[in-house]
C-alpha positions in Angstrom: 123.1 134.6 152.9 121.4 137.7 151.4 123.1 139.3 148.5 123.1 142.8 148.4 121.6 143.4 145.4 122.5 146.6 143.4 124.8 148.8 145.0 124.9 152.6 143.7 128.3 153.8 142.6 129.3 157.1 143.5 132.5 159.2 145.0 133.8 157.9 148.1 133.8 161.5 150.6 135.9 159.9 153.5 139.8 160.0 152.0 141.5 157.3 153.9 138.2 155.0 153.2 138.9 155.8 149.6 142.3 155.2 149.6 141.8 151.4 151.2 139.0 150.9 148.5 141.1 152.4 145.3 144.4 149.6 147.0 141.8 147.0 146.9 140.3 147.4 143.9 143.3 147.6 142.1 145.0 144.5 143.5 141.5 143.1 142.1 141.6 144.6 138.5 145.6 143.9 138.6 144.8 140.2 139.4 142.0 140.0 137.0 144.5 141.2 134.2 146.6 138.5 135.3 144.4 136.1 134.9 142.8 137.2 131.6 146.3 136.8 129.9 147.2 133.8 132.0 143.7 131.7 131.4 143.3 133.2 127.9 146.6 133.6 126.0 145.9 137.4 125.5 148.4 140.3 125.5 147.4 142.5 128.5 149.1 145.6 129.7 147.3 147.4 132.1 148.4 151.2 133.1 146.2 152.9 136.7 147.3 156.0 138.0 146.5 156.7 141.7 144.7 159.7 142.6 148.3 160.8 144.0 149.6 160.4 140.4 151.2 157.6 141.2 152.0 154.9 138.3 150.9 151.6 139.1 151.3 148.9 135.7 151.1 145.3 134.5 151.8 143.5 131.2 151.7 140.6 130.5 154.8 141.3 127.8 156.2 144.7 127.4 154.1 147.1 128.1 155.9 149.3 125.0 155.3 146.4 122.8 151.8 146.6 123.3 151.4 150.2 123.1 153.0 149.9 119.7 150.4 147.4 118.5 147.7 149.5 120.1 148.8 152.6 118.0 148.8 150.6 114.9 145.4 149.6 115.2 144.5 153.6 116.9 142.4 156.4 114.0 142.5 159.8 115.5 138.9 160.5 116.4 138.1 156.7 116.3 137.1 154.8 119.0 138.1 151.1 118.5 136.6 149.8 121.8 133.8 151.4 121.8 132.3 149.8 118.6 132.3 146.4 120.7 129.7 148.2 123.0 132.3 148.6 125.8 133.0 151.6 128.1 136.2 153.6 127.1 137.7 156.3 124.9 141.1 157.6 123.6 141.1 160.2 126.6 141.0 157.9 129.4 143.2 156.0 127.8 146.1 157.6 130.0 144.4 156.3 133.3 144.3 152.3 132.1 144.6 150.6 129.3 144.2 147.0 128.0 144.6 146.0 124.7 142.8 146.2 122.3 142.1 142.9 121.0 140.7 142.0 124.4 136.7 142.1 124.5 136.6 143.9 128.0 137.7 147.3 128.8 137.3 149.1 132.5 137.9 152.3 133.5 138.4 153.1 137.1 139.7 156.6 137.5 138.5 158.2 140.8 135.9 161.1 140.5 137.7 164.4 141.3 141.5 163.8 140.1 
């Protein structure tokens, strides 16, 4: 079987394709959080807003519990993640969020919200 190689990542134009693909990919990333904290003991909490505004969210405690940990770690203007040469900032922060004692961070907030 052939892989595919490198696919391109850009917006999706169709709106119901879209919305199948943003359902899919966060059951993925929601089961992927689960696993993280199940496999590695960590603290996860996990926060994805749908292009509706809908809330979606996972933790693996409370979700306010980690928040509060997160904000004693947190220096306005200071990006913690970032210095472990991962992908996220204190902005985006509102569209998902996993701790930050965790070595991975993704955002997935579709283009055009």
């Amino acid at each position: 079987m052939a892989r595919r190689g490198r696919v391109e990542l850009r917006r999706i134009e169709d709106r119901t394709s879209r919305q199948v693909r943003f359902s899919k990919r966060r059951a993925g990333l929601f089961k992927k959080a689960f696993e993280l904290s199940l496999l590695c003991d960590a603290e996860v909490a996990l926060l994805v807003f749908s292009p509706a505004g809908k809330l979606y969210e996972y933790a693996s405690s409370s979700i306010e519990g980690t928040y509060d940990r997160y904000q004693q770690f947190a220096v306005p203007g200071r990006n913690l993640i970032q210095e472990d040469a991962t992908v996220c900032n204190v902005k985006q922060f509102r569209s998902l969020f996993i701790n930050a004692y965790l070595a991975a961070c993704v955002i997935m907030e579709p283009v055009g919200v």
